[in-house]
VONU-589035 format. One record per residue (C-alpha): residue number from 1; x, y, z. Coordinates in steps of 0.02 Angstrom, whole numbers, plus 32768, in hexadecimal, padded with zeros to 4 digits. Example, Ala and Ser with C-alpha at 12.3 -4.5 7.8 and 13.67 -1.06 7.14 Angstrom:
# residues 2
<r resi="1" east="8267" north="7F1F" up="8186"/>
<r resi="2" east="82AC" north="7FCB" up="8165"/>
This chain:
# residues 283
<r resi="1" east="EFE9" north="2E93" up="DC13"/>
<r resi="2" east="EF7F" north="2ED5" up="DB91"/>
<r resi="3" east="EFC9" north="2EF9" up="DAEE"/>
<r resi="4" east="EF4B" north="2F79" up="DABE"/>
<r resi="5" east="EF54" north="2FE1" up="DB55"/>
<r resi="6" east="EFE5" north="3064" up="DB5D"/>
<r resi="7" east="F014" north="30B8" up="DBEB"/>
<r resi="8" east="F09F" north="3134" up="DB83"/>
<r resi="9" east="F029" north="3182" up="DB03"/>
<r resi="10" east="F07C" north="323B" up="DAFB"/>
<r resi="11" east="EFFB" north="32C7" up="DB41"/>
<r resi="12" east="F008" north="3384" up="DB1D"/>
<r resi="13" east="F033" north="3404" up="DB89"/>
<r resi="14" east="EF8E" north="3462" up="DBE0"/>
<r resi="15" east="EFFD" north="34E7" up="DC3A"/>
<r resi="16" east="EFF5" north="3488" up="DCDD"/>
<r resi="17" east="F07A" north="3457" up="DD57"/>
<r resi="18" east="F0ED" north="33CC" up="DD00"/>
<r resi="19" east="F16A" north="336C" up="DD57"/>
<r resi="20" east="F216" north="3353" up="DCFC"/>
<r resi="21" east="F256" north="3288" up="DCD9"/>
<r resi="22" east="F2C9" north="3236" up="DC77"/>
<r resi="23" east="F2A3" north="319E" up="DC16"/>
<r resi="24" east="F2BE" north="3130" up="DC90"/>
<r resi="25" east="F220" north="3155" up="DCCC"/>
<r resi="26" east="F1D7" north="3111" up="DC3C"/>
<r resi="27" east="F1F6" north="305B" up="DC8C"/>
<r resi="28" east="F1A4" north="308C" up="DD39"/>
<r resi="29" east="F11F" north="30BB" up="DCD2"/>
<r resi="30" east="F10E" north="3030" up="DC7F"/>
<r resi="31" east="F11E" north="2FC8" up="DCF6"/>
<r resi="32" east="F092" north="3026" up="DD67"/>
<r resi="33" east="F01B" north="302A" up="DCD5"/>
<r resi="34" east="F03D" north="2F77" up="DCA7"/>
<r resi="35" east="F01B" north="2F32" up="DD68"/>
<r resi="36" east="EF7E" north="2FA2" up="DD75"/>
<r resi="37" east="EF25" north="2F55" up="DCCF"/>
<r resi="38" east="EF5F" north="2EA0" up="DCF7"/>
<r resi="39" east="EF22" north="2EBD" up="DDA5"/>
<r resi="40" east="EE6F" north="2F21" up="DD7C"/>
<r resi="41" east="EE41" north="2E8E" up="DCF3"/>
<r resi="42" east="EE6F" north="2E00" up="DD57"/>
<r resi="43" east="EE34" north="2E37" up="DDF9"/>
<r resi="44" east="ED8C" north="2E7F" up="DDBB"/>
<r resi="45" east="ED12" north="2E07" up="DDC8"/>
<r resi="46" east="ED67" north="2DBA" up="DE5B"/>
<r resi="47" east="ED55" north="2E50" up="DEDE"/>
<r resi="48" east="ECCD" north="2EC3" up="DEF6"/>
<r resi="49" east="ED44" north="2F64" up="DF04"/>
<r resi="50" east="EDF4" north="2F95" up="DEC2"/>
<r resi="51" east="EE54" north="3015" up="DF00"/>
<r resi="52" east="EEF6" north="307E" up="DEBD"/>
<r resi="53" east="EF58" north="30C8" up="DF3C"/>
<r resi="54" east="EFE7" north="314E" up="DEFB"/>
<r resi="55" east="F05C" north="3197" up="DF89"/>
<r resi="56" east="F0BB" north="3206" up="DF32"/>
<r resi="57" east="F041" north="323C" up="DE95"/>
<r resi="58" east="F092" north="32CF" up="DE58"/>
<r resi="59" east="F03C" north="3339" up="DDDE"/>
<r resi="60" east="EFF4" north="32B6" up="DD57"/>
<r resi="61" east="F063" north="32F5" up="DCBA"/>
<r resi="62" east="F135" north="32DA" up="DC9D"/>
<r resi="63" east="F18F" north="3329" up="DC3D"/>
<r resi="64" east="F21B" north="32AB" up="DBE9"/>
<r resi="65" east="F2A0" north="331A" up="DBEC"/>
<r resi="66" east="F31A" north="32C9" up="DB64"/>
<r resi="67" east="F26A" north="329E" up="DAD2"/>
<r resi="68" east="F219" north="332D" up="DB19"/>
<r resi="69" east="F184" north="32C0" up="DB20"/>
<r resi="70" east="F0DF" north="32FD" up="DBA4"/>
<r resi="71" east="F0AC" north="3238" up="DBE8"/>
<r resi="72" east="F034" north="321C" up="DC6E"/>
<r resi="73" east="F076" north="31D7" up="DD12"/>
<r resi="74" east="F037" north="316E" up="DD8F"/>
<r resi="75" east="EFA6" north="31A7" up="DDCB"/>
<r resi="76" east="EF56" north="31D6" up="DD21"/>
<r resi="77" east="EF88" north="3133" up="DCED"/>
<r resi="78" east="EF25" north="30D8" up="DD6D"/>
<r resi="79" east="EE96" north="313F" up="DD24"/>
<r resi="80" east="EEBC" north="3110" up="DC5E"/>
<r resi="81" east="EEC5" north="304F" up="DC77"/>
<r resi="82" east="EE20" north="2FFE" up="DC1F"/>
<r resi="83" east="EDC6" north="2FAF" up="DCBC"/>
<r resi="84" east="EDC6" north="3029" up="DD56"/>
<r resi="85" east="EDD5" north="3026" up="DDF6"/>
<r resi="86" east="ED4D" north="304C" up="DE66"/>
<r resi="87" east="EDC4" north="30BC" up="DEDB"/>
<r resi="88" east="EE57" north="3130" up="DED6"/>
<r resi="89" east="EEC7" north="3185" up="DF52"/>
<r resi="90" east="EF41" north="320B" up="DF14"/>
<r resi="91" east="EFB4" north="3257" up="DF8F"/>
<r resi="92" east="F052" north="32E3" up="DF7A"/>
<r resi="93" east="F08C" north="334A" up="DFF6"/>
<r resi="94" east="F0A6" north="33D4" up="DF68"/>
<r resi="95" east="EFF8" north="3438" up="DF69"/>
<r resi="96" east="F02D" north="347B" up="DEBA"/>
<r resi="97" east="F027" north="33CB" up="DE64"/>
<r resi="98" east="EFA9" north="3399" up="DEBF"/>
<r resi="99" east="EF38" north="343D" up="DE7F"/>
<r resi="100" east="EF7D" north="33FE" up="DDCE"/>
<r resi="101" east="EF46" north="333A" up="DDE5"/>
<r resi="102" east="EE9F" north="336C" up="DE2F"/>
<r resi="103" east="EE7B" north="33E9" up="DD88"/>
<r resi="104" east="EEBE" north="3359" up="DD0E"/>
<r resi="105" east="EE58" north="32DE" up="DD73"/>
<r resi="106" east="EDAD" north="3330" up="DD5F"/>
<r resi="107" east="EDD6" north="3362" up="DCB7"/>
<r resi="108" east="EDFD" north="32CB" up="DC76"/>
<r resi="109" east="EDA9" north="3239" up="DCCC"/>
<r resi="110" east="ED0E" north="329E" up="DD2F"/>
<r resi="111" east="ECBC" north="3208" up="DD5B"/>
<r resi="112" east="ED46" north="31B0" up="DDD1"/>
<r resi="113" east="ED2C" north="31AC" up="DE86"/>
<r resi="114" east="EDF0" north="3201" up="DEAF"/>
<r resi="115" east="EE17" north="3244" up="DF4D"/>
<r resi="116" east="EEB2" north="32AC" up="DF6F"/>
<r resi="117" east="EF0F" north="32CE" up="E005"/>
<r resi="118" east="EF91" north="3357" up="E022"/>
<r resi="119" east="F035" north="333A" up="E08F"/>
<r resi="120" east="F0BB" north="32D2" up="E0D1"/>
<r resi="121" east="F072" north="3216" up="E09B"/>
<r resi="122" east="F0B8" north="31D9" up="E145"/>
<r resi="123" east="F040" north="3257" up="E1A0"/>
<r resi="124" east="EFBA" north="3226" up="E13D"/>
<r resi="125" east="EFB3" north="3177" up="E150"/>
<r resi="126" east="EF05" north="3160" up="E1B5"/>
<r resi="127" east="EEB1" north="31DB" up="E14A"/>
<r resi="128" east="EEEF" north="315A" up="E0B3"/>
<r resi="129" east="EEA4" north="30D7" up="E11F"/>
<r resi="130" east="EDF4" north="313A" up="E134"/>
<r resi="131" east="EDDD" north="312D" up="E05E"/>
<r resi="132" east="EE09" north="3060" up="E066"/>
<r resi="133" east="ED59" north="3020" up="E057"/>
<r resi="134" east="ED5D" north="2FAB" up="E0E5"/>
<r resi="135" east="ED70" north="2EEE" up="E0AF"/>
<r resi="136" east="ECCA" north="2E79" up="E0D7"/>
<r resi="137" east="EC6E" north="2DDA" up="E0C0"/>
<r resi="138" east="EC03" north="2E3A" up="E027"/>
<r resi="139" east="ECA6" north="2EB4" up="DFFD"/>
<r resi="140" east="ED3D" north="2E68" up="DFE1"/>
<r resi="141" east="EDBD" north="2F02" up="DFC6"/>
<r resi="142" east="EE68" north="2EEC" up="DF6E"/>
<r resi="143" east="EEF3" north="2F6C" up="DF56"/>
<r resi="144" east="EF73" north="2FB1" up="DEF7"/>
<r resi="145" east="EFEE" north="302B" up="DF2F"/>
<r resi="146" east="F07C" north="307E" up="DEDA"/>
<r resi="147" east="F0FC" north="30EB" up="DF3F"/>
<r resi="148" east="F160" north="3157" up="DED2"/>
<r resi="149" east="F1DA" north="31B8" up="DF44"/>
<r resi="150" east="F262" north="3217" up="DF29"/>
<r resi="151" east="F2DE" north="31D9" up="DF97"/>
<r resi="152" east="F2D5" north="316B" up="E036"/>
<r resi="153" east="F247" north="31CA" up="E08B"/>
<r resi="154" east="F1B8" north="314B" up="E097"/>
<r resi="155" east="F1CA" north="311B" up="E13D"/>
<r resi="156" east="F19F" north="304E" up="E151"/>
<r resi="157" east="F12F" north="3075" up="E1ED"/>
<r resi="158" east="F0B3" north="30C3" up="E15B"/>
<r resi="159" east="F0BD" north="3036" up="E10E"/>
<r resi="160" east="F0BE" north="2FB7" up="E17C"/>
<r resi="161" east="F004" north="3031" up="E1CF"/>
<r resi="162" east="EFBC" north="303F" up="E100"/>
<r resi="163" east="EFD4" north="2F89" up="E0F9"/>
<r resi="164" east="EF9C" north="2F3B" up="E1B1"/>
<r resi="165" east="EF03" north="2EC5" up="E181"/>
<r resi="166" east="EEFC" north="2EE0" up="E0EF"/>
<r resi="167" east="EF18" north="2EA5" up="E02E"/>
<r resi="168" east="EF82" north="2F1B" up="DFCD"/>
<r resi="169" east="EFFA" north="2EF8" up="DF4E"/>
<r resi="170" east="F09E" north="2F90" up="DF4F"/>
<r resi="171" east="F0FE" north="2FCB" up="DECE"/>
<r resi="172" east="F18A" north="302B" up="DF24"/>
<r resi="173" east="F20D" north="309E" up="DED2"/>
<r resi="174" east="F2AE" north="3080" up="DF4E"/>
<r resi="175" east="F31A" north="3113" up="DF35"/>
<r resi="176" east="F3B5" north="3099" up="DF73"/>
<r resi="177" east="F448" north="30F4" up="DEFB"/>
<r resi="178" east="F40A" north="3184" up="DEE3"/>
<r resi="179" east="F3C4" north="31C3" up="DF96"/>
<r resi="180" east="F43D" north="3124" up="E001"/>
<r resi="181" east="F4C5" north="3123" up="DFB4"/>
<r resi="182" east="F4FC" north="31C5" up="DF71"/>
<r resi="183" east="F4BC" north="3200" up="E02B"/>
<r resi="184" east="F51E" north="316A" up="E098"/>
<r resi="185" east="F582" north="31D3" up="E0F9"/>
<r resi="186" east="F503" north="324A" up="E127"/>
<r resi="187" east="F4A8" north="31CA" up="E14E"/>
<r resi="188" east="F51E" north="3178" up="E1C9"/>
<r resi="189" east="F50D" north="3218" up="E248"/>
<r resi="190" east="F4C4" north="31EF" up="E2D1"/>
<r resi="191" east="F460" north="3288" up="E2D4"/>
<r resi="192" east="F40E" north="3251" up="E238"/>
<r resi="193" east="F37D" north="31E5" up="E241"/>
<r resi="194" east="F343" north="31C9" up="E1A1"/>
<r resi="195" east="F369" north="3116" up="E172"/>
<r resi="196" east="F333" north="30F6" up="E20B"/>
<r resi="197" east="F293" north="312F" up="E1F7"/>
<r resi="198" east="F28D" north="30D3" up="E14F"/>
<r resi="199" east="F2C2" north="301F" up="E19E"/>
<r resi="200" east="F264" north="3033" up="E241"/>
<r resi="201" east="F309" north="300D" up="E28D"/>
<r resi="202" east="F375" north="30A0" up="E2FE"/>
<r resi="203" east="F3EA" north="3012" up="E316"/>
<r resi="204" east="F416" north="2FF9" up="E251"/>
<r resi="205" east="F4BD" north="3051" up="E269"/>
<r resi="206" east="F509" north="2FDE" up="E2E8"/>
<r resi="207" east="F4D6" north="2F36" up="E26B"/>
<r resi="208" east="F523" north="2F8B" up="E1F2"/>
<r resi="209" east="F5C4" north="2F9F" up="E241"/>
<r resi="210" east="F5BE" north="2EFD" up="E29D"/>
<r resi="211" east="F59C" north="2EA1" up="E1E5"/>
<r resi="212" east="F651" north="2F04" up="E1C0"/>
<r resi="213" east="F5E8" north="2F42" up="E121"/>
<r resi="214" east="F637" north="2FC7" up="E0A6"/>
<r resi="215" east="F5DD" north="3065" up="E042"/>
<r resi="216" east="F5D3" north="2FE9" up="DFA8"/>
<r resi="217" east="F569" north="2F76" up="E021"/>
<r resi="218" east="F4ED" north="2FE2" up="E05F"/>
<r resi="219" east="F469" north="2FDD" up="DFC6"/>
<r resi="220" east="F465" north="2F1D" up="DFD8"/>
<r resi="221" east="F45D" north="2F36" up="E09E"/>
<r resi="222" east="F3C1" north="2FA5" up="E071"/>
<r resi="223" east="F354" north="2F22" up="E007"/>
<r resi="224" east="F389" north="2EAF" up="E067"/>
<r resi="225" east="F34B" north="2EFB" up="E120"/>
<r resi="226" east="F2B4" north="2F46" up="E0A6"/>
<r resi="227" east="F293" north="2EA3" up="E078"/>
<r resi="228" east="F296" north="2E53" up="E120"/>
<r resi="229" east="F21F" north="2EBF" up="E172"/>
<r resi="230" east="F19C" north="2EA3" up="E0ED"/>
<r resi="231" east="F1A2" north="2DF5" up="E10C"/>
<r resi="232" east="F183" north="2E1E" up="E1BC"/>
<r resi="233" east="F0F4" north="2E62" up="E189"/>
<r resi="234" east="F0AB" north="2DCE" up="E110"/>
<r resi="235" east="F0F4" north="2E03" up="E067"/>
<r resi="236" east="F15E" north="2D8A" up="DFEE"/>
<r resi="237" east="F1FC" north="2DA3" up="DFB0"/>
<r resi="238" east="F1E6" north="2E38" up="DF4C"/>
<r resi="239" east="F20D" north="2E4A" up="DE87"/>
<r resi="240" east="F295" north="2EBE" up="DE59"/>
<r resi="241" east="F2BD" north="2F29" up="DDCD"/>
<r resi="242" east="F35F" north="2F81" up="DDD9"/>
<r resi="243" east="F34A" north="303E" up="DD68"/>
<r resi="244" east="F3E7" north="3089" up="DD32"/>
<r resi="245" east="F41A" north="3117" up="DCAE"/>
<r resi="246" east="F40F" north="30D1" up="DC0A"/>
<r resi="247" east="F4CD" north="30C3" up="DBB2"/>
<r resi="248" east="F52D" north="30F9" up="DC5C"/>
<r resi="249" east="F4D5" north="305A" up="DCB7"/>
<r resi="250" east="F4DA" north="30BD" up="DD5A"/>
<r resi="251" east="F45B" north="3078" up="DDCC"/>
<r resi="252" east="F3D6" north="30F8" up="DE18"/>
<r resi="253" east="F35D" north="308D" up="DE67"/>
<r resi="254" east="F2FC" north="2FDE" up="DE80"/>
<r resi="255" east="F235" north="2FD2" up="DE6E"/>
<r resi="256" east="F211" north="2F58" up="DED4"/>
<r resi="257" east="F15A" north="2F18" up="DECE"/>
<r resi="258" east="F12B" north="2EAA" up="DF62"/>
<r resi="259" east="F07C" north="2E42" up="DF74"/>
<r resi="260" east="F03C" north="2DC0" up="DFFA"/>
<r resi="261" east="F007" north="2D56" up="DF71"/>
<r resi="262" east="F057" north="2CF7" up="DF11"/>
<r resi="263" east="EFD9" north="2D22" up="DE7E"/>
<r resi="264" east="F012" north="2DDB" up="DE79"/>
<r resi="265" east="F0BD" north="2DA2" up="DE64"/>
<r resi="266" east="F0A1" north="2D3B" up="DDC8"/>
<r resi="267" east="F03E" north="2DD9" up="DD98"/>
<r resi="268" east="F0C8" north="2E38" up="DD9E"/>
<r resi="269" east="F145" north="2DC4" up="DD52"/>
<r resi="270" east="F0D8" north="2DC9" up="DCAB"/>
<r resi="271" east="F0D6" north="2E9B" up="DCB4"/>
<r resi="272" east="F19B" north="2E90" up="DCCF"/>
<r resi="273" east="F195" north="2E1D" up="DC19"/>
<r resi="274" east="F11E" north="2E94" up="DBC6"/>
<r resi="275" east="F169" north="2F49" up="DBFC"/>
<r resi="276" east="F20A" north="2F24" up="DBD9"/>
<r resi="277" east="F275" north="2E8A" up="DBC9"/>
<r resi="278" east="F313" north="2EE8" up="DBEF"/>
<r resi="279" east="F2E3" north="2F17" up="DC9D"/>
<r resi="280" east="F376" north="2EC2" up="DD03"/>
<r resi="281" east="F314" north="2E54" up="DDAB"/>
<r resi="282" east="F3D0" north="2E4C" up="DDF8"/>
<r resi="283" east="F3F7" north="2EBA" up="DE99"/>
């Protein structure tokens, strides 16, 4: 990671749309920002385009509730690091911070070639598709995607579409405690259909109960079916990061970043030393 680039440089307010974080957030985006410079100056002279793919984008600006701090998130990040990359996909299904990205956007870095896209991400998954550059002999294409939900809506299917043929490394927020657990026995109805959705798998609820597997089992059952179907798909074991509220240690979430090379994992271990070495890698 690059010393001298800083993906949490406070920004003042401009009156538009702000979404509200805590500074835990401060580690995703670190993390995000860290992966995206290690991956724009390594890759650069390797493949003809780059892309950045953001699922969730939100508006561009976060307010850190407990500094009161303005920082950037992930999609104006991707647009800060030193060496670009040739392509960017934002996509919210909240017009409002979309309106507020796209103003930031052309305000601030005018030259990019951004595209937005309103709605559900899991409707708009061939329209993503359409703005991948397609990969050949004379343009090699690689990608980086980061999925930023907030709770267990990303349904794999998406994925496992975004990702058929071809090269993208993920970052994935998995919302495991704080949309899967605190929601287990919703989740359990039958009428519910959710995790299923999320695991490509209406049969989840019956290997649960076979396994004999408790509430305080279900997070690990998560990665761990997560996990499986990605390696169906051609990904290596991911790289974890569990995030949890600073003091009270009560776990909120994994990011999880998953690549099919080996290469992007090493990346990735070297932005987990860099952004912060007290990011736990345990499940």
């Amino acid at each position: 990671m690059n010393k001298n680039f800083d993906p949490l440089i406070p920004v003042d307010d401009d009156g538009l749309e702000i979404l509200k974080g805590h500074t835990w957030a401060k580690k995703k985006y670190k993390l995000v920002g860290g992966y995206c410079d290690i991956f724009t100056r390594a890759m650069r002279k390797k493949w003809e385009t780059l892309v950045y793919i953001d699922l969730f984008s939100g508006p561009g600006y976060t307010l850190i509730q407990e500094t009161n701090e303005i920082l950037r998130s992930s999609p104006l990040i991707s647009l800060s690091i030193p060496n670009n990359f040739d392509v960017y996909v934002f996509c919210d299904q909240n017009q409002i911070f979309l309106d507020a990205l796209r103003i930031r956007v052309k305000r601030d870095f005018p030259d990019k070639n951004v595209n937005f896209l309103n709605g559900d991400v899991n409707n708009l998954t061939e329209k993503i598709i359409e703005l991948i550059p397609s990969f050949s002999k004379t343009n090699k294409v690689l990608s980086f995607c980061f999925a930023d939900p907030f709770d267990l809506n990303l349904k794999f299917s998406t994925i496992e579409k975004l990702t058929k043929d071809r090269l993208i490394d993920i970052l994935i927020l998995q919302a495991y405690y704080m949309d899967g657990n605190r929601n287990f026995i919703n989740y359990l109805n039958e009428n519910n259909n959710k995790i299923s959705r999320y695991l490509n798998d209406e049969s989840w609820r019956d290997d649960f109960s076979n396994r004999s597997l408790q509430q305080n089992e279900f997070v690990p059952y998560l990665a761990e079916k997560f996990e499986k179907n990605m390696k169906i798909i051609k990904y290596l074991e991911p790289k974890r990061n569990k995030i949890q509220i600073p003091i009270k240690n009560v776990p909120l979430y994994y990011l999880e970043f998953y690549s099919k090379n080996s290469l992007g994992n090493d990346f990735y271990k070297k932005v987990q030393y860099y952004a912060d070495d007290q990011l736990s890698l345990d499940i």
